[in-house]
C-alpha positions in Angstrom: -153.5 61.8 -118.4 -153.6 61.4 -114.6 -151.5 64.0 -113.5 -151.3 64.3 -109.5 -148.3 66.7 -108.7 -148.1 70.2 -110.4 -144.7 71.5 -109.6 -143.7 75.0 -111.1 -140.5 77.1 -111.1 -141.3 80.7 -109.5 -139.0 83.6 -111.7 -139.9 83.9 -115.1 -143.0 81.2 -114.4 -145.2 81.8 -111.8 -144.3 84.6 -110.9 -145.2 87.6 -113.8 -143.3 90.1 -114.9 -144.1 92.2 -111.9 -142.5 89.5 -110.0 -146.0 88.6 -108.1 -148.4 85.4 -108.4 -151.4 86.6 -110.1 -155.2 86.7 -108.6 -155.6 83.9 -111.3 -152.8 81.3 -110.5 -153.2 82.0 -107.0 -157.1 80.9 -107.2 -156.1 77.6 -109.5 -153.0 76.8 -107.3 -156.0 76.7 -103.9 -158.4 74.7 -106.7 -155.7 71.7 -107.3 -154.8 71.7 -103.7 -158.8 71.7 -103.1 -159.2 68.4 -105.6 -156.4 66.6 -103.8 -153.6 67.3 -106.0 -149.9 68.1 -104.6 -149.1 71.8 -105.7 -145.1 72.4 -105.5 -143.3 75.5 -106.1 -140.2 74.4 -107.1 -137.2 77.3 -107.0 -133.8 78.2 -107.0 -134.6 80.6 -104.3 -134.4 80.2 -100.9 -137.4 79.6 -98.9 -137.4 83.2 -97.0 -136.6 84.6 -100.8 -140.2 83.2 -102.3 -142.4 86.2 -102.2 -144.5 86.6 -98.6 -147.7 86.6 -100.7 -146.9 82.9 -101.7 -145.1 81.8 -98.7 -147.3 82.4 -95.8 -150.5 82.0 -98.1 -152.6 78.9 -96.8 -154.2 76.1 -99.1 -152.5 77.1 -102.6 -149.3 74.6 -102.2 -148.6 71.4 -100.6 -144.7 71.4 -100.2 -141.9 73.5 -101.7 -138.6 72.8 -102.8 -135.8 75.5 -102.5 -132.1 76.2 -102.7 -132.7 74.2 -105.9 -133.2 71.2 -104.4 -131.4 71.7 -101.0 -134.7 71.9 -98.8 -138.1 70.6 -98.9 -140.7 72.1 -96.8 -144.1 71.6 -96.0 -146.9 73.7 -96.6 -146.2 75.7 -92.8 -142.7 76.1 -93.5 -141.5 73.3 -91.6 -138.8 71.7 -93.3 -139.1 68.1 -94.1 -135.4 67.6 -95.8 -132.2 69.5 -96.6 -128.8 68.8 -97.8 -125.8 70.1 -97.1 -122.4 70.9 -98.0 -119.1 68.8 -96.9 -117.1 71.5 -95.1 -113.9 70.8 -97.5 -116.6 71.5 -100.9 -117.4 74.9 -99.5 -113.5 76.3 -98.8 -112.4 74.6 -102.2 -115.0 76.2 -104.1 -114.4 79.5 -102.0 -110.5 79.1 -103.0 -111.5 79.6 -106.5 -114.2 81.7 -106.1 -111.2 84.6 -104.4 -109.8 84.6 -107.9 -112.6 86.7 -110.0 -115.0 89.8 -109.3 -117.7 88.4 -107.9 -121.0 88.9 -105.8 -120.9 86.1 -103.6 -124.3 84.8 -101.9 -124.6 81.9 -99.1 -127.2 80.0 -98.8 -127.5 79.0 -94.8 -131.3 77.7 -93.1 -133.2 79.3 -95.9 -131.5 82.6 -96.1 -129.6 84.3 -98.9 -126.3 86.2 -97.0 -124.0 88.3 -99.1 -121.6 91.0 -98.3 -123.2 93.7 -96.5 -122.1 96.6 -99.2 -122.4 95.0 -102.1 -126.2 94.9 -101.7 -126.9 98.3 -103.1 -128.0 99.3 -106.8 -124.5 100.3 -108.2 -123.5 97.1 -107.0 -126.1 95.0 -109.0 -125.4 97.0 -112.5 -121.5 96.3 -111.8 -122.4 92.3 -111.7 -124.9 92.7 -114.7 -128.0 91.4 -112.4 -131.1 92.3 -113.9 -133.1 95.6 -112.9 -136.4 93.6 -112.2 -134.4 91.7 -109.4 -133.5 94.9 -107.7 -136.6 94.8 -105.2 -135.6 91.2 -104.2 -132.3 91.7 -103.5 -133.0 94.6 -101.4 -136.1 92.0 -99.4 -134.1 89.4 -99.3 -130.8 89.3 -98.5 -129.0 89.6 -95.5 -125.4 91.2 -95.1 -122.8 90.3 -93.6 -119.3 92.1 -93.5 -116.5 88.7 -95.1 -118.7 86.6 -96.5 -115.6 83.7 -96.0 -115.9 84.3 -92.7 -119.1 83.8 -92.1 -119.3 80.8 -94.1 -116.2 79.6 -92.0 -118.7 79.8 -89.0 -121.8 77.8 -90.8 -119.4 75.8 -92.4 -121.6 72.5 -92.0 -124.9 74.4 -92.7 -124.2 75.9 -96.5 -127.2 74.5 -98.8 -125.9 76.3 -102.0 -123.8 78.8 -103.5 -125.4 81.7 -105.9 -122.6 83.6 -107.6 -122.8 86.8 -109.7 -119.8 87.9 -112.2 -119.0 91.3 -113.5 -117.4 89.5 -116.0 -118.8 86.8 -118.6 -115.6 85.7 -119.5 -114.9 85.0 -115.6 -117.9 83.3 -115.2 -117.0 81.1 -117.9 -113.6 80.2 -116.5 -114.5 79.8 -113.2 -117.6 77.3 -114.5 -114.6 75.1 -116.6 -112.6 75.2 -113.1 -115.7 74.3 -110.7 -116.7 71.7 -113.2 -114.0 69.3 -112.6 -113.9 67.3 -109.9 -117.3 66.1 -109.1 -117.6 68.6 -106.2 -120.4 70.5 -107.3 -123.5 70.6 -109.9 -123.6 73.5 -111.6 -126.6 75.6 -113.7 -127.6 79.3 -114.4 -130.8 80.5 -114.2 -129.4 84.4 -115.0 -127.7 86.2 -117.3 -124.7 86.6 -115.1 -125.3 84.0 -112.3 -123.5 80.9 -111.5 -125.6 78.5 -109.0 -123.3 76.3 -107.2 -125.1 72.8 -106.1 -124.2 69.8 -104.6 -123.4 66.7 -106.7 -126.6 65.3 -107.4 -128.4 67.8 -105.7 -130.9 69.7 -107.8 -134.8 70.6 -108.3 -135.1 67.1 -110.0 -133.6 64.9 -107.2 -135.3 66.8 -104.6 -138.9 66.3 -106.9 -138.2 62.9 -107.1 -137.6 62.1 -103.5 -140.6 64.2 -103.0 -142.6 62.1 -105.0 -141.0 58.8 -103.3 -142.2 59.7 -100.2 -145.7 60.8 -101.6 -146.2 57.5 -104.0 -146.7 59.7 -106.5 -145.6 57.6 -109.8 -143.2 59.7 -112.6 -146.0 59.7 -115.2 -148.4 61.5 -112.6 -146.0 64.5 -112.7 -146.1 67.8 -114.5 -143.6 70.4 -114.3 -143.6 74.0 -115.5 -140.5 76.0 -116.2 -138.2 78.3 -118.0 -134.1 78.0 -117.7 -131.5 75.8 -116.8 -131.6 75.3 -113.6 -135.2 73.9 -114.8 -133.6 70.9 -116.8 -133.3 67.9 -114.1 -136.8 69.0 -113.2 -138.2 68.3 -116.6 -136.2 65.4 -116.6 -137.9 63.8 -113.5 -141.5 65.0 -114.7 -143.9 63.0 -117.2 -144.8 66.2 -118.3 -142.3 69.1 -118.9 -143.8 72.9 -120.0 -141.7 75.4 -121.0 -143.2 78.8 -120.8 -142.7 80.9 -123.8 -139.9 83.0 -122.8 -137.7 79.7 -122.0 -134.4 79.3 -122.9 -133.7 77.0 -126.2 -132.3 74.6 -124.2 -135.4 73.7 -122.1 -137.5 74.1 -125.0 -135.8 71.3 -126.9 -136.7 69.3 -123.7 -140.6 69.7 -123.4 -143.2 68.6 -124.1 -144.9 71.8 -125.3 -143.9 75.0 -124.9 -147.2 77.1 -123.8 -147.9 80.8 -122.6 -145.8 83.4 -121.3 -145.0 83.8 -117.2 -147.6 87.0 -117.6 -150.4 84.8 -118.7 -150.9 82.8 -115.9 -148.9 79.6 -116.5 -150.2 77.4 -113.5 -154.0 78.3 -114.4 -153.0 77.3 -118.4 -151.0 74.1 -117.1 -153.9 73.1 -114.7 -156.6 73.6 -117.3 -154.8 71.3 -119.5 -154.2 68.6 -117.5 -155.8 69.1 -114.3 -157.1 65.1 -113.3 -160.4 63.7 -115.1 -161.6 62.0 -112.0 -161.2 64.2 -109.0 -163.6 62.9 -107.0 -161.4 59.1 -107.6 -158.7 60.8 -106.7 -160.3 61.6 -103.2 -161.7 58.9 -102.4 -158.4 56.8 -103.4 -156.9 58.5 -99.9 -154.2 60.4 -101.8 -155.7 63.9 -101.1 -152.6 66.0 -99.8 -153.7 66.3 -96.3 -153.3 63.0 -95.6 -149.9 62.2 -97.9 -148.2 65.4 -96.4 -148.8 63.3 -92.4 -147.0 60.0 -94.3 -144.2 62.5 -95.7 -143.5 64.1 -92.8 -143.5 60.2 -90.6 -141.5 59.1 -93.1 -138.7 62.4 -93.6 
């Protein structure tokens, strides 16, 4: 199998259960990039939400995709291609949004904003967001004091909406309500999160434009995840892992289900189906130094 493109979800993937990239995927992630394969963390997190360690490390990816699917960025954290909201999807979706308990995050250049004190500990447990996530939250976010206001200001710049309910039975209502229409994609990727995309927007759409612009074929792509929000991915892929812990739902769609996120999934993947001909694939001009100059020409 002649697989050029290893794209990979980061939380509950890449990342282990100490949210970090181990010594081992971080030395197989610089290998692939070294034989002239494209390496693509692929996430629903922003790009200033991946973990420093993995965003400002040099050689061990080629591009990234964030927002799930919003952005594409190069290897320097340049971005190549993002996608916005219309103005009228935002304040329609924020219009239902005002009816239920909710922790509200906007997604704006790359950067997570939600409202300034709701990003505090009692504030997580009360909207049933996961302990391990704490840390992140506290890194990442930025606050700000009315969220609808300050998404009134960057009204043309929103990427995505990431929404967390106190409620389940709120979260399921408001999914039934946002559903309708065709003015958003929506997928979960949390036990109590909503992620609210643009129509046709989403990790696979973004892979395959990627791919487009790379002339990487379908069947020379490999994928590695393990939720929802993982689905259009797999669906975009010739190869689709699920790591152990997936949810059912992926599972049903891979094509093998292999370790868990703390046993170094992109090191297993790679060792699996890392190309037979490397130097070929060198010597064919597709190493990623040269493709990521065409990619950025052509974006």
């Amino acid at each position: 199998m002649d697989i050029r493109l290893f794209a990979t979800d980061l939380d509950g993937t890449l990342l282990g259960s100490d949210g970090a990239v181990s010594r081992r995927n971080f030395t197989t992630m610089r290998r692939a990039c070294t034989d002239g394969c494209f390496v693509v963390p692929t996430t629903g997190r922003s790009f200033f939400e991946m973990p420093r360690a993995l965003r400002t490390s040099r050689g061990c990816y080629t591009h990234c995709i964030c927002s799930d699917g919003a952005a594409i960025y190069d290897y320097k954290g340049d971005i190549l291609w993002k996608s916005v909201f219309p103005s009228d999807a935002v304040r329609h979706i924020l219009e239902v949004l005002r009816s239920y308990d909710v922790l509200l995050e906007l997604y704006v250049d790359g950067v997570p904003y939600a409202r300034a004190d709701l990003l505090n500990k009692s504030a997580y447990r009360h909207y049933r967001i996961e302990p391990e996530y704490d840390a992140v939250m506290d890194e990442t976010r930025h606050g700000v004091v009315d969220p609808a206001a300050f998404a009134e200001q960057h009204i043309d710049n929103v990427e995505l909406m990431n929404v967390f309910f106190a409620d389940e039975g709120e979260r399921t209502e408001a999914f039934a309500r946002l559903a309708h229409g065709g003015i958003a994609e929506l997928t979960t990727s949390m036990q109590s999160n909503l992620e609210i995309l643009q129509p046709g927007i989403n990790k696979g759409s973004a892979l395959t434009k990627l791919c487009k612009m790379l002339g990487v074929r379908r069947e020379q792509t490999l994928a590695v995840g393990d939720s929802r929000n993982d689905l259009s991915m797999f669906r975009a892929v010739g190869v689709g892992l699920a790591v152990s812990g997936a949810c059912n739902a992926l599972k049903e769609k891979a094509t093998a289900v292999i370790c868990s996120n703390d046993a170094h999934t992109f090191a297993y993947a790679y060792s699996h189906y890392k190309p037979q001909n490397r130097t070929d694939l060198k010597t064919e001009g597709t190493t990623w130094t040269k493709q990521r100059r065409l990619a950025r020409s052509i974006f």
